[in-house]
N, C-alpha and C positions, 0 to 999 in steps of 0.2 A: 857122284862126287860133287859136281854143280851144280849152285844151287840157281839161285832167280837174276837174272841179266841187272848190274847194280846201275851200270851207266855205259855211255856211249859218248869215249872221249873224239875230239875235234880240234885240230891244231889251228890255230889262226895268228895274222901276222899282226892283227891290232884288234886288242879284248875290247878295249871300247867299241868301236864296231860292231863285233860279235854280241858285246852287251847290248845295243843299239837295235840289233838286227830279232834275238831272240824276246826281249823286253817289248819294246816298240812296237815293230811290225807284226811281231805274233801273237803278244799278248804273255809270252810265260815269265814265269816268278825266276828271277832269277838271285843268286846269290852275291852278297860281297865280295870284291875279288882278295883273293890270298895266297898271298907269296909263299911255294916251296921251294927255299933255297936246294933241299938235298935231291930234289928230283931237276931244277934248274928251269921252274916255268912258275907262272902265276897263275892262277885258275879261278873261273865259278864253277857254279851247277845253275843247270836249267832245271828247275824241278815239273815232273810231268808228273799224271795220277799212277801210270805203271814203272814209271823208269827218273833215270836221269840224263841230262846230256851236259858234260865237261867241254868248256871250252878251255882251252890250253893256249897259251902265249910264252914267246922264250925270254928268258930273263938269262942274256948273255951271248956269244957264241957259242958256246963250247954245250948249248942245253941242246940235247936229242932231240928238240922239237927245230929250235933253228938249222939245225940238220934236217930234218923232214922237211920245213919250209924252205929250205933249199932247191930241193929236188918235185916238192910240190908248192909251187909260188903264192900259187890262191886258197890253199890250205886244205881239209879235209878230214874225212877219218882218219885217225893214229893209231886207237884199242876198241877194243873190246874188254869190260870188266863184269866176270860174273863173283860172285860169291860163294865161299867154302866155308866150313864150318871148322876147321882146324889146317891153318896156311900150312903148319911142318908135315902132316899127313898126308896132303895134298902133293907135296913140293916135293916127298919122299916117293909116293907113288907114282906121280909122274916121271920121273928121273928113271924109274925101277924099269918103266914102259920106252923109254928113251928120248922123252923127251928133253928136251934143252933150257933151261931154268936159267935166265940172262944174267950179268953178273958176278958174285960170287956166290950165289944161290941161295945168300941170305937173304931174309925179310926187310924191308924197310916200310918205315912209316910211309904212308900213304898222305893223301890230303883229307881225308876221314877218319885221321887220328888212329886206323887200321892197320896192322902189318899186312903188306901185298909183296908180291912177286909178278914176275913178266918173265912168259914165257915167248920161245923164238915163233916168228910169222910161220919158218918155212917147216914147222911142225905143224901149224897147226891152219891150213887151208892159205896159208898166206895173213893171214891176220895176226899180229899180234896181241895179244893176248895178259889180260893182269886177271890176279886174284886176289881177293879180299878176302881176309879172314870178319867173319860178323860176327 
């Protein structure tokens, strides 16, 4: 049902930094940053030749990242995002297996203009978990 690992989200408490740190010191291409209000963070992409890596910043209190930067100060892994080929298929199968679709189990746009869903950590090794429909 999963397909190729899309990116590898990263919560941090100042994106310049992050921009600073991935750009700068690494060398990687990274993206413009861009506001999702409906997810309640700012993001880039690090572009790499097999993957992606999101860094994420909270745009507010009340966004699930400044909640995770609460609990984790210096920031860190948030998700994991692979890709599906059909989110409602996915999102239906899953559910059927018992997994836990966070939410209201609807799709929402993604920051790749994607519908995605987030499924719970403690399904799935501890990690949570988004899908992207491609």
């Amino acid at each position: 049902m999963i397909g190729r690992l899309n990116h590898v989200a990263i919560a941090v408490s100042d994106l310049k930094a992050g921009i600073a740190t991935y750009a700068g010191v690494l060398g990687a291409k990274v993206s413009e940053p861009q506001e999702e209000p409906d997810h309640g963070v700012r993001v880039v992409f690090v572009e790499l030749p097999n993957t992606k890596i999101e860094l994420l910043e909270p745009i507010g209190e009340n966004s699930p990242i400044a909640k995770f930067l609460e609990k984790n100060p210096s920031g860190g892994i948030h998700h994991v995002c692979y890709e599906v080929e059909d989110i409602l298929a996915a999102r239906d199968k899953l559910k059927a297996e018992g997994a836990r679709v966070l939410g209201d189990g609807e799709p929402k746009i993604g920051a790749h203009g994607k519908p995605v869903i987030f499924l719970h950590p403690k399904d799935f090794c501890g990690t949570l978990t988004e899908l992207e429909q491609i």
